[in-house]
C-alpha positions as CSV (number, residue, x, y, z in Angstrom):
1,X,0.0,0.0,0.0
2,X,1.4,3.5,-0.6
3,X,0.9,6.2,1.5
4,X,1.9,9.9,1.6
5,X,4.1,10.5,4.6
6,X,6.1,13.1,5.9
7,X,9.9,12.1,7.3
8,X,12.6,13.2,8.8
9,X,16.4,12.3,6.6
10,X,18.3,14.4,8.4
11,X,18.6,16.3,12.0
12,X,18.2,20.2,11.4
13,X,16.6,19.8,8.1
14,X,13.0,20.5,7.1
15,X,10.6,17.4,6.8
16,X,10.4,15.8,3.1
17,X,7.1,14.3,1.9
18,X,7.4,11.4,0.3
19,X,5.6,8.6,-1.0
20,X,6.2,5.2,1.2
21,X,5.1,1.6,0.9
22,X,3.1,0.6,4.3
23,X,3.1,-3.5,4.5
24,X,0.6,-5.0,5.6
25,X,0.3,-6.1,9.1
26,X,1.7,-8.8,10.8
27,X,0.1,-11.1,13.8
28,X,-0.5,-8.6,16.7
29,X,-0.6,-5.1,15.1
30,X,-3.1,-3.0,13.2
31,X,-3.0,-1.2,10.4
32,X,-4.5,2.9,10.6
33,X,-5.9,5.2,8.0
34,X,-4.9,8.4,9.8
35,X,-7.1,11.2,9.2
36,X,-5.6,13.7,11.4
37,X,-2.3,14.4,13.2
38,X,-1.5,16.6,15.8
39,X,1.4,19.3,15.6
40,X,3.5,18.9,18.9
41,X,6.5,20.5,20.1
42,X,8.5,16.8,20.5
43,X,8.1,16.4,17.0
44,X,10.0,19.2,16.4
45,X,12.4,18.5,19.0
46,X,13.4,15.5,17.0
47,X,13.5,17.5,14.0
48,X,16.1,19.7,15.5
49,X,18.2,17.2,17.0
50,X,17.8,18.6,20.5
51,X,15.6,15.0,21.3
52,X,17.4,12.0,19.5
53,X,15.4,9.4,17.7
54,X,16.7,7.1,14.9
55,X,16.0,7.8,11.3
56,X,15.1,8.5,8.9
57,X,11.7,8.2,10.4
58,X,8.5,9.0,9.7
59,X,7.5,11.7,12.5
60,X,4.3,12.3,14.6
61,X,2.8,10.9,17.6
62,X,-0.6,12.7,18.6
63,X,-3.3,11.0,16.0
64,X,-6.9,9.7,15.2
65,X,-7.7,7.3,12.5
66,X,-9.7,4.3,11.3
67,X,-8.7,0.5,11.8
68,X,-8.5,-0.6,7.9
69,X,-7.1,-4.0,8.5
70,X,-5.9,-6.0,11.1
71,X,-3.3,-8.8,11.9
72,X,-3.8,-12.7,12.8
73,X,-4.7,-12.7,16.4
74,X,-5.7,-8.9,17.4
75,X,-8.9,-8.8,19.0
76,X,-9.3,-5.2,20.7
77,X,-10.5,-3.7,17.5
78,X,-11.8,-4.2,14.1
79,X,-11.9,-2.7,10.7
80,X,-14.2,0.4,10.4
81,X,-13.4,1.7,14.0
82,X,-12.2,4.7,14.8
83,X,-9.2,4.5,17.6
84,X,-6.6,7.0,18.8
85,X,-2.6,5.5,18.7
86,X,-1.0,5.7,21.7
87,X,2.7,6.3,22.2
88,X,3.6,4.2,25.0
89,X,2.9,0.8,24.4
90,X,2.6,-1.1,27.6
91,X,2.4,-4.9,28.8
92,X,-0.6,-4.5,31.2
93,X,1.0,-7.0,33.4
94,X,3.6,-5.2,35.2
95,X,4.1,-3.3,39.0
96,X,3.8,-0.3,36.4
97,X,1.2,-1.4,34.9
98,X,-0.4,-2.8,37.9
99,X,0.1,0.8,39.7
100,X,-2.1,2.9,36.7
101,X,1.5,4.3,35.6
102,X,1.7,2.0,32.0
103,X,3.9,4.9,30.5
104,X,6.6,3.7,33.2
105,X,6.5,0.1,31.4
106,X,9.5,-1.4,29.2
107,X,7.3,-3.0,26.6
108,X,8.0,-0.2,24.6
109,X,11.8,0.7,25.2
110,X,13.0,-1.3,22.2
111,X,10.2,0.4,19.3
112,X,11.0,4.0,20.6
113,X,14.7,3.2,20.9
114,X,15.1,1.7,17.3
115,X,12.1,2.5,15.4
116,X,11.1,-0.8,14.4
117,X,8.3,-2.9,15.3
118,X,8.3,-5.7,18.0
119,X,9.3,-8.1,15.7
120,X,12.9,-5.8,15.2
121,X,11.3,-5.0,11.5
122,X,9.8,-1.4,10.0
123,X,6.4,-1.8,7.8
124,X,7.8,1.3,6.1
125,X,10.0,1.3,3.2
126,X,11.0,4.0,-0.4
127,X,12.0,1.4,-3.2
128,X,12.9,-1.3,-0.8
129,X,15.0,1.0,1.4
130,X,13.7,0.8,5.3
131,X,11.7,3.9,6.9
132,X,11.9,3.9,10.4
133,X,8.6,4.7,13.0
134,X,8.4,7.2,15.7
135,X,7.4,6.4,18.7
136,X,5.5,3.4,17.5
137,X,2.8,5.5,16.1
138,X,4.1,7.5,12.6
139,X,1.4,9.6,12.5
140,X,2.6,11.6,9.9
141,X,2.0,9.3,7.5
142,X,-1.6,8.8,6.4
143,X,-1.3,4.9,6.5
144,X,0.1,3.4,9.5
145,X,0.8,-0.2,11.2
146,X,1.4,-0.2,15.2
147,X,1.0,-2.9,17.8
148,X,-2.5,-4.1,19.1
149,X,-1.8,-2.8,22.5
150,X,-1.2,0.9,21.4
151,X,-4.4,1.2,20.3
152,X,-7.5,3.0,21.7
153,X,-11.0,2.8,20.2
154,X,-12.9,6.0,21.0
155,X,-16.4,6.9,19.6
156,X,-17.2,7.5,16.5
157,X,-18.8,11.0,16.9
158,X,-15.4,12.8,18.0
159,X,-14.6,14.9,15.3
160,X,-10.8,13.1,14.1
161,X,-8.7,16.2,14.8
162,X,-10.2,17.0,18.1
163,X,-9.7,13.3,18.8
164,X,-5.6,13.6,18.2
165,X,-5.4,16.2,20.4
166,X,-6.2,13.3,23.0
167,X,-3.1,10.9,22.8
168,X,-0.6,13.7,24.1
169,X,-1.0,17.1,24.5
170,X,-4.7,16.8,26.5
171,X,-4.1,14.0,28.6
172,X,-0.1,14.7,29.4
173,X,-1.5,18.4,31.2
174,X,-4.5,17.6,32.4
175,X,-3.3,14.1,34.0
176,X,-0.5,15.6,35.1
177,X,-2.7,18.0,37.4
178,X,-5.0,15.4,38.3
179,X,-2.8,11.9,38.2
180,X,0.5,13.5,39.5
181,X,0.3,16.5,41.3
182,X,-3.4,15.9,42.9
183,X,-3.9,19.9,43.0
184,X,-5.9,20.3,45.7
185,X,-9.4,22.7,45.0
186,X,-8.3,26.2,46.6
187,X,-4.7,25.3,45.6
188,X,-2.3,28.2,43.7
189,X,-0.8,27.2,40.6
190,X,1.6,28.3,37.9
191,X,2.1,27.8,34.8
192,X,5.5,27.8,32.8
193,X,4.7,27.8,28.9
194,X,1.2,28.4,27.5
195,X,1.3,25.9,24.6
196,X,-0.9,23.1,23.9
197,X,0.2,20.9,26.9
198,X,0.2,24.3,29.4
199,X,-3.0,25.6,28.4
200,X,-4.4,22.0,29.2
201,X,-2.3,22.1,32.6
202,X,-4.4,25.4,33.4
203,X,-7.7,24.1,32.8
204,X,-6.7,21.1,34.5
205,X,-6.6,23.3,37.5
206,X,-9.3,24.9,36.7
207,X,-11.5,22.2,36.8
208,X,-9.7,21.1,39.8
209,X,-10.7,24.0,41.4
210,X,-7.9,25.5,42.0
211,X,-8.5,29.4,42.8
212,X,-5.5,31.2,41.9
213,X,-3.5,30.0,38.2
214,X,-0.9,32.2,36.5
215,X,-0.1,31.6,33.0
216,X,3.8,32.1,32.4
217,X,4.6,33.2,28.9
218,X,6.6,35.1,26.1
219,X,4.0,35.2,23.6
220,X,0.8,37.4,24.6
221,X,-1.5,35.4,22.3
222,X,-1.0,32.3,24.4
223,X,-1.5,34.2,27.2
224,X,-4.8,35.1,26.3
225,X,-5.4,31.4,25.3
226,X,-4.8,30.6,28.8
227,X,-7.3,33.0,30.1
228,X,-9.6,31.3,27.9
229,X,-8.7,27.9,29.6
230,X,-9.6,29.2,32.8
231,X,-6.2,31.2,34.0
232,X,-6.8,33.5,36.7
233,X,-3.5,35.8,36.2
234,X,-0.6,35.8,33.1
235,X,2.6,36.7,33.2
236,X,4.5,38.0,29.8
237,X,8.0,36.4,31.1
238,X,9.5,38.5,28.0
239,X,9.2,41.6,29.9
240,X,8.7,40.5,33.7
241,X,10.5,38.4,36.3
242,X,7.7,35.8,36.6
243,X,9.5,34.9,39.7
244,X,9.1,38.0,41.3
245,X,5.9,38.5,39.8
246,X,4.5,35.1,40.9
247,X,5.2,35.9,44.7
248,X,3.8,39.7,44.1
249,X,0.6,37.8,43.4
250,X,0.4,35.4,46.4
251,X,1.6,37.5,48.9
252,X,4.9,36.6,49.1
253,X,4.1,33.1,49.4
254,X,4.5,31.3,46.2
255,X,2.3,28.7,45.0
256,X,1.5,25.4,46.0
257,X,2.0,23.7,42.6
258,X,4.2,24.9,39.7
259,X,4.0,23.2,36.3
260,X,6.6,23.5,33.4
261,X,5.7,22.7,30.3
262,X,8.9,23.9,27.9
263,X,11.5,21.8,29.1
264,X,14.3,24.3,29.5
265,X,16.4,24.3,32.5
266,X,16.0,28.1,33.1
267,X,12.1,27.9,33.2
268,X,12.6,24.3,35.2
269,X,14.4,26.5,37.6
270,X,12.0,29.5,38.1
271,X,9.2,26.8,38.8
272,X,11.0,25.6,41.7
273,X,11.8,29.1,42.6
274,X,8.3,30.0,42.6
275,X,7.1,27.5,45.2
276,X,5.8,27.9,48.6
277,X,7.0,26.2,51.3
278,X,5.6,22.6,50.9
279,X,5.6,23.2,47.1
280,X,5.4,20.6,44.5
281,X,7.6,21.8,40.9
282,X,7.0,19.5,38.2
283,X,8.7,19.3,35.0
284,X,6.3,18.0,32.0
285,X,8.9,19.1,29.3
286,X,10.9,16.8,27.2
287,X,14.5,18.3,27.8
288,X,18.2,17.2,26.0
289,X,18.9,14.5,27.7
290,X,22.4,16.7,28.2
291,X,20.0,19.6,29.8
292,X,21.3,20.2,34.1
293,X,19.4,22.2,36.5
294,X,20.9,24.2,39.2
295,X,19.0,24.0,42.7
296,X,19.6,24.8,46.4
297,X,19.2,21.8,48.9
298,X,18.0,24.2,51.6
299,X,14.8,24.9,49.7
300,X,14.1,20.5,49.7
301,X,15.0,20.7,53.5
302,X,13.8,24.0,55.2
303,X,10.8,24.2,53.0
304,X,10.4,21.2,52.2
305,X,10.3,21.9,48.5
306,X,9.4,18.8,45.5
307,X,10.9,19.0,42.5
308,X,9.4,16.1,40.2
309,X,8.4,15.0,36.8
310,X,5.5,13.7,34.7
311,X,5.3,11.6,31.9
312,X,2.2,10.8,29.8
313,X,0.4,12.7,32.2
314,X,1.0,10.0,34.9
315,X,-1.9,8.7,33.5
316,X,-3.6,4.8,32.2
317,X,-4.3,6.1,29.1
318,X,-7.0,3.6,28.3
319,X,-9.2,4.3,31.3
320,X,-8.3,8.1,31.1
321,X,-9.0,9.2,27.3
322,X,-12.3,8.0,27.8
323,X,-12.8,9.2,30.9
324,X,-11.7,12.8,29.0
325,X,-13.9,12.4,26.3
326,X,-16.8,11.8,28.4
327,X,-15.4,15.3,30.2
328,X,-15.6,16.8,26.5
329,X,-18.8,15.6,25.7
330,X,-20.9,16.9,28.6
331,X,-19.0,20.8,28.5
332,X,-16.4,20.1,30.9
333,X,-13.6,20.0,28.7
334,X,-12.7,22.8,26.5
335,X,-11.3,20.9,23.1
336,X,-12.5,23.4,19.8
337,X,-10.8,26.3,21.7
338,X,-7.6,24.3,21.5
339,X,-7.2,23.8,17.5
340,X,-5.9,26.9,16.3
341,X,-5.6,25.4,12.1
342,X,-5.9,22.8,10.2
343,X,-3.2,21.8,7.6
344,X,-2.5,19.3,4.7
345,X,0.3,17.1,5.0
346,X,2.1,19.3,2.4
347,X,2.0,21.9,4.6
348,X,3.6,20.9,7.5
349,X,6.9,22.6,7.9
350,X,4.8,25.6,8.0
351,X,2.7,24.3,10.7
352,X,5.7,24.1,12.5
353,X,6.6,27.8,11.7
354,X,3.6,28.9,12.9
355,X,3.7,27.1,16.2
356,X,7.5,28.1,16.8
357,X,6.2,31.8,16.1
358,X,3.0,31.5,18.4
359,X,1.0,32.0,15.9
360,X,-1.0,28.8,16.6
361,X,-2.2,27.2,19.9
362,X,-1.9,23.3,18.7
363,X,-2.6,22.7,14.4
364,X,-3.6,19.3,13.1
365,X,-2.2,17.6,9.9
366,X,-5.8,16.4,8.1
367,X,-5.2,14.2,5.5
């Protein structure tokens, strides 16, 4: 089968789109008609060589799709429904697993780390030259194969690019405030980085009830975009010690919770730096692995200061996207606000322009 698929040759270098061959799929794994992919900021990590991933790969990890055909043995879905991939495959069987934190699990080590299949193979290939995946998932491509296991069926009446804002960017801010930090309602919250995970960190709190939540930016668009997810205060960092600013607003204090959702060690460091005694910093940014932050000890001891992480959103994706959806459908979620454009595959690099620039909140790739 061909597909039209955009990948990644060289670190640095714009994405090419190319036309691939897409094998069928093998016992265990599915094969997805993706109809829309999500624009996120790890993507583009990779691109720039800042997050290494083997290539040349086809990119993309936020998606929605249809199940065209499936392998010998796969029984979790069939042909004609509509499922969101997931980029943490997971064995279901281990003390991760067992402890709702399946991101934590192994199963998934060897696909991310070589971008092949469980089987050690690709299912893509350019005139019998291998294409490797990303992340297990390829969503960049509009026809994809992935394991069984990393695939979620969700309803069909969830609009496809609404739906790939799900599998990252959604459930990565909003678990981490419910799964991970447990924000307490009456709680004060900040907010490093207004993007498409930040914004969902801030109406995570919101509908956590948290009363106070400051919304930490450069770009005054996203600011206001986190006012429209519920942000009580915003900071435009490009002009304002948020530090200082942050503690103006609690009265000296400093927040209870502080979310950063860049991944740079200054902004890692001014979360900390904002907490109250008893504070809990957490880092949902993918940083260079070669990325150090500089901290005081007395701060952990005298304060009694957390500084901590999230990945995936803490969350058991399988229980918690549909649990999020429901959310969505009965007004408790805010989804439309959150796609800023839609663009065609061809169009991608400028996608990524336009995110890099602030122009857009979070863009899909419909094909």
């Amino acid at each position: 089968m061909k597909s039209r698929a955009a990948i990644l040759f060289e670190s640095g270098k714009p994405l090419e789109i190319c036309s691939v061959d897409v094998q069928d799929p093998k016992a265990g794994e599915v094969r997805i008609e993706i109809k829309a992919a999500g624009v996120c900021h790890t993507d583009l990590s990779v691109m720039t060589g800042s997050i290494k991933a083997p290539i040349p790969a086809i990119l993309g990890h936020e998606g929605a799709g249809v199940v065209i055909d499936v392998g010998p043995g796969v029984t979790a879905v069939k042909p004609g429904d509509h499922v969101i991939p997931l980029w943490r495959l997971s064995c279901g069987e281990c003390e991760y697993c067992d402890d709702r934190r399946p991101a934590l699990c192994g199963e998934g080590t060897e696909i991310r780390s070589t971008g092949r299949l469980l089987d050690g193979t690709s299912r893509f290939s350019i005139d019998g030259k291998e294409i490797l995946h990303f992340a297990g998932v390829s969503s960049f491509s509009n026809y994809t194969v992935m394991p069984e296991g990393a695939v979620l069926k969700i309803p069909k009446e969830l609009p496809f690019e609404l739906a790939a804002l799900m599998g990252c960017s959604v459930i990565t801010g909003v678990g981490a405030v419910i799964n991970a930090a447990k924000v307490k309602r009456g709680g004060t919250v900040a907010v490093f980085g207004a993007g498409g995970v930040g914004v969902n960190v801030v109406q995570g709190a919101a509908m956590s009830g948290a009363k106070t939540i400051i919304a930490v930016d450069r770009h005054s668009s996203r600011l206001d975009d986190a006012l429209t997810f519920g942000a009580t205060h915003v900071i435009n960092a490009s002009d304002t010690d948020p530090v200082a600013e942050i503690r103006k607003l609690t009265g000296g204090l400093g927040v209870d919770y502080a979310f950063e959702a860049i991944g740079l060690s200054a902004t890692i460091q001014q979360a900390y730096n904002s907490l109250a005694k008893r504070g809990v910093a957490m880092t949902l940014g993918i940083a260079p692995a070669t990325t150090e932050v500089t901290i005081s000890p007395v701060g952990l001891v005298y304060e009694e200061r957390v500084l901590t992480g999230s990945l995936y959103g803490s969350s058991a994706p399988k229980t918690d996207i549909p649990m999020m959806i429901d959310l969505y459908t009965n007004g408790s979620l805010k989804l439309d606000e959150l796609l800023s454009r839609t663009y065609p595959i061809e169009e991608i690099n400028e996608a990524y322009d336009a995110m890099q620039s602030g122009e857009t909140l979070r863009s899909v790739i419909k094909f």
